[in-house]
C-alpha positions in Angstrom: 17.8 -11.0 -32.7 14.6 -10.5 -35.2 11.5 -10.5 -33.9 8.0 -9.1 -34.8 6.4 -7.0 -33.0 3.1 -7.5 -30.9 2.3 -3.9 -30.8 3.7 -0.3 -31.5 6.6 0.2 -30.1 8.4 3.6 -29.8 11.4 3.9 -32.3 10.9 0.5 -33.1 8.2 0.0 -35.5 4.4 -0.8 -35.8 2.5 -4.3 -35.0 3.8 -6.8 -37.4 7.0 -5.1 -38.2 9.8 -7.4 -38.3 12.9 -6.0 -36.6 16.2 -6.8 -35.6 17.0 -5.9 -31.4 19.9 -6.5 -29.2 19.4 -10.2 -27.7 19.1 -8.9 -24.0 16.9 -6.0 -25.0 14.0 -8.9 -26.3 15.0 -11.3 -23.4 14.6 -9.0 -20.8 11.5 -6.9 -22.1 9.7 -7.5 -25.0 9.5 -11.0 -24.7 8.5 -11.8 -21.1 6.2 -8.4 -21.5 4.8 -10.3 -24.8 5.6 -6.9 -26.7 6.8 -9.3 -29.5 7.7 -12.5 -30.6 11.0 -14.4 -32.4 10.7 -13.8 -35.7 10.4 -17.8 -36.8 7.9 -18.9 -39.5 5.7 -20.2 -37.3 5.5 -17.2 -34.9 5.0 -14.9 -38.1 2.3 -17.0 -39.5 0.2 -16.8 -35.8 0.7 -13.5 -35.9 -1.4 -13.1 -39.3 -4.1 -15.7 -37.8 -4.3 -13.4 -34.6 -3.9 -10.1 -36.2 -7.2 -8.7 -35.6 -7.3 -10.2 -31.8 -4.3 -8.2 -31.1 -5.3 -5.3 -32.8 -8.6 -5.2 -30.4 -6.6 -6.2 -27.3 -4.2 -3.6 -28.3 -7.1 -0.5 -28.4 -8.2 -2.5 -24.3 -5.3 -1.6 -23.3 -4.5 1.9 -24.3 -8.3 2.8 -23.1 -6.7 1.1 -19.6 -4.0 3.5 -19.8 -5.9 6.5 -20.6 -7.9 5.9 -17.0 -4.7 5.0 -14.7 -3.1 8.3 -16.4 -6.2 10.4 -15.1 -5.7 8.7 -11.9 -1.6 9.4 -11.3 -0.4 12.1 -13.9 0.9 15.0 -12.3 0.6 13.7 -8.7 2.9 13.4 -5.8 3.8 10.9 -3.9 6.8 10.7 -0.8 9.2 8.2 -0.1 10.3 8.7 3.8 14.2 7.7 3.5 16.9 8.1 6.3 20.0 10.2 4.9 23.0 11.8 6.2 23.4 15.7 6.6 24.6 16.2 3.4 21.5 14.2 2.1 22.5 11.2 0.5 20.6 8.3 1.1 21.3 5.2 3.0 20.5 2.6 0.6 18.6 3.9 -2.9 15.4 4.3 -4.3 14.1 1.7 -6.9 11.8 1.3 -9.7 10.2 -1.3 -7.5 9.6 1.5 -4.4 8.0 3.8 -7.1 6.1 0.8 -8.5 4.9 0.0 -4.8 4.0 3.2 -3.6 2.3 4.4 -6.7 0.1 1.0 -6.6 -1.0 1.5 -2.8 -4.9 2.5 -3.9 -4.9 -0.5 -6.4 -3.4 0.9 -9.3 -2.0 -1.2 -11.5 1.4 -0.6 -13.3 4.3 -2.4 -13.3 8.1 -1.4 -12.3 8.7 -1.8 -15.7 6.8 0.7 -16.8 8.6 3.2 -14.3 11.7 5.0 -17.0 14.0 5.5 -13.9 17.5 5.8 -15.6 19.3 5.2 -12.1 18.2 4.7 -8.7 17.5 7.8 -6.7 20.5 7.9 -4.2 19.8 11.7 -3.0 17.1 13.8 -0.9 15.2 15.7 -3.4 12.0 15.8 -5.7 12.4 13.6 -9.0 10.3 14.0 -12.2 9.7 9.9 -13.2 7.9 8.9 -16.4 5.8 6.3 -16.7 5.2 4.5 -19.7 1.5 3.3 -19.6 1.2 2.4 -23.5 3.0 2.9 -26.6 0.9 5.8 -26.8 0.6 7.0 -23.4 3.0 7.8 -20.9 2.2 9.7 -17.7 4.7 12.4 -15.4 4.8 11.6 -11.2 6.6 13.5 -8.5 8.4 11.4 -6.0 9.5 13.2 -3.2 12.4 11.7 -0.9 12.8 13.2 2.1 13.7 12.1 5.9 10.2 13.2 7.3 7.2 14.9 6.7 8.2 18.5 7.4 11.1 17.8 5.2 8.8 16.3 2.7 6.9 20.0 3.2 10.0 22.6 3.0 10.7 20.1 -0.5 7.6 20.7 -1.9 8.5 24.7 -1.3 11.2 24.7 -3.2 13.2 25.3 0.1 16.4 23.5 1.0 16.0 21.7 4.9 18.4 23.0 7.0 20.9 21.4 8.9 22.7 23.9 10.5 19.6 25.0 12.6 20.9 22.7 16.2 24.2 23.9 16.2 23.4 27.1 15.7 20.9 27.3 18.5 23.7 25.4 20.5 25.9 28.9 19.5 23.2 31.1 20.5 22.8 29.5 24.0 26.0 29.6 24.6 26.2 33.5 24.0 23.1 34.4 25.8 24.6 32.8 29.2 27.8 34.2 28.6 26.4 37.7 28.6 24.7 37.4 32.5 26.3 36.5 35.7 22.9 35.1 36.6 22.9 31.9 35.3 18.9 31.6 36.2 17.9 35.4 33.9 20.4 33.6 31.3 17.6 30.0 31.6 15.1 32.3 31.2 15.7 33.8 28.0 16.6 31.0 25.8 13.2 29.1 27.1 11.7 32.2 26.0 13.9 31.7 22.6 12.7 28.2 21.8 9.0 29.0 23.0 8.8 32.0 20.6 10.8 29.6 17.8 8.1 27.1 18.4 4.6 29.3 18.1 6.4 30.5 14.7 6.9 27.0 13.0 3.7 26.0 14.4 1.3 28.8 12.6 3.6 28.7 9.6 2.6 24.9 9.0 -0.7 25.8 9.9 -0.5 28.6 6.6 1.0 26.3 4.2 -0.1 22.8 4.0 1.6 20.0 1.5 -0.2 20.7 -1.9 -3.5 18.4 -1.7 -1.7 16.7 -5.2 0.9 14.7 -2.4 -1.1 11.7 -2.0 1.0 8.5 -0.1 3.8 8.4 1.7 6.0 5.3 2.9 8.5 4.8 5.6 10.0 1.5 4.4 13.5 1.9 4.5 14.6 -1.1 3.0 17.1 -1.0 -0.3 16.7 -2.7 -3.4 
């Protein structure tokens, strides 16, 4: 399908270049996004009438882009997800979660903008780019995870573990197994857990999620 375009777009062409696009690639973006028009006399001709209209609206929106890119690039945000041990997701993460959760403060992108190749179907911390203008594109963080404190140990660069229960389970186990008193046996693993508990405690207390993690959502719906 020719068309011509309403503004820069990348390897594309420049405003007013007339190009010829896949059919669904124009129906399904730069049409309804009015990125471009059908190339048809009449469309060509309104573009020279409106040329130096666009051209301004074009500069008002790339001086919108620069200012949501101060607000979002770089940042973090987390996605609270159930998953299975092995951490694969129970559903998948969209364009339109990223879209919503990036938006929360009134930020205004759309999930079009999000260049999401796939939808996120694994625990983990995903580098997203988001294409604010033809000249401007922004880097997010999106951090899945199945809590906070998972959301934390992520952010570390370390992997959650999910041998920790069963393991305490095996260490139980042994501790009784080694006294005929089954109360001194009690004793000790309380001890165990109580010592386990003051150590996770003043280590969260030391390391914090970096101030740049700034929403989180807990809707577990898929798209």
């Amino acid at each position: 399908m020719k068309i011509v375009l309403l503004e820069r777009i990348n390897k594309l062409g420049q405003m007013g270049d007339i190009v010829d696009v896949k059919s669904g690639y124009a129906r399904n973006f730069l049409l309804p996004l009015k990125k471009a028009l059908r190339a048809t006399k009449e469309n060509i001709n309104f573009f020279k009438e409106q040329k130096s209209i666009l051209e301004a609206k074009n500069l008002e929106n790339r001086k919108e882009a620069e200012g949501v890119k101060t607000k979002i690039d770089g940042k973090s945000f987390i996605l609270i997800r159930s998953a299975s041990d092995t951490g694969a997701l129970y559903g998948s993460v969209s364009s339109k979660d990223i879209n919503e959760i990036v938006s929360v403060d009134g930020i205004e992108i759309s999930k079009n903008q999000i260049n999401l190749q796939k939808p996120i179907k694994e625990l983990g911390i995903y580098k997203i780019n988001v294409s604010l203008h033809s000249d401007i594109s922004s880097e997010i963080s999106i951090n899945v995870a199945r809590s906070i404190e998972e959301a934390k140990l992520q952010e570390k660069g370390k992997e959650p573990n999910n041998t920790d229960f069963s393991e305490s389970i095996e260490e139980t186990d042994k501790i009784k197994n080694m006294f005929e008193d089954e109360t001194m046996a009690e004793k000790i693993v309380i001890q165990k857990e109580e010592d386990v508990d003051s150590s996770v405690l003043s280590d969260s207390k030391k390391q914090p999620l970096s101030e740049e993690t700034t929403k989180v959502s807990s809707n577990d719906s898929t798209t």
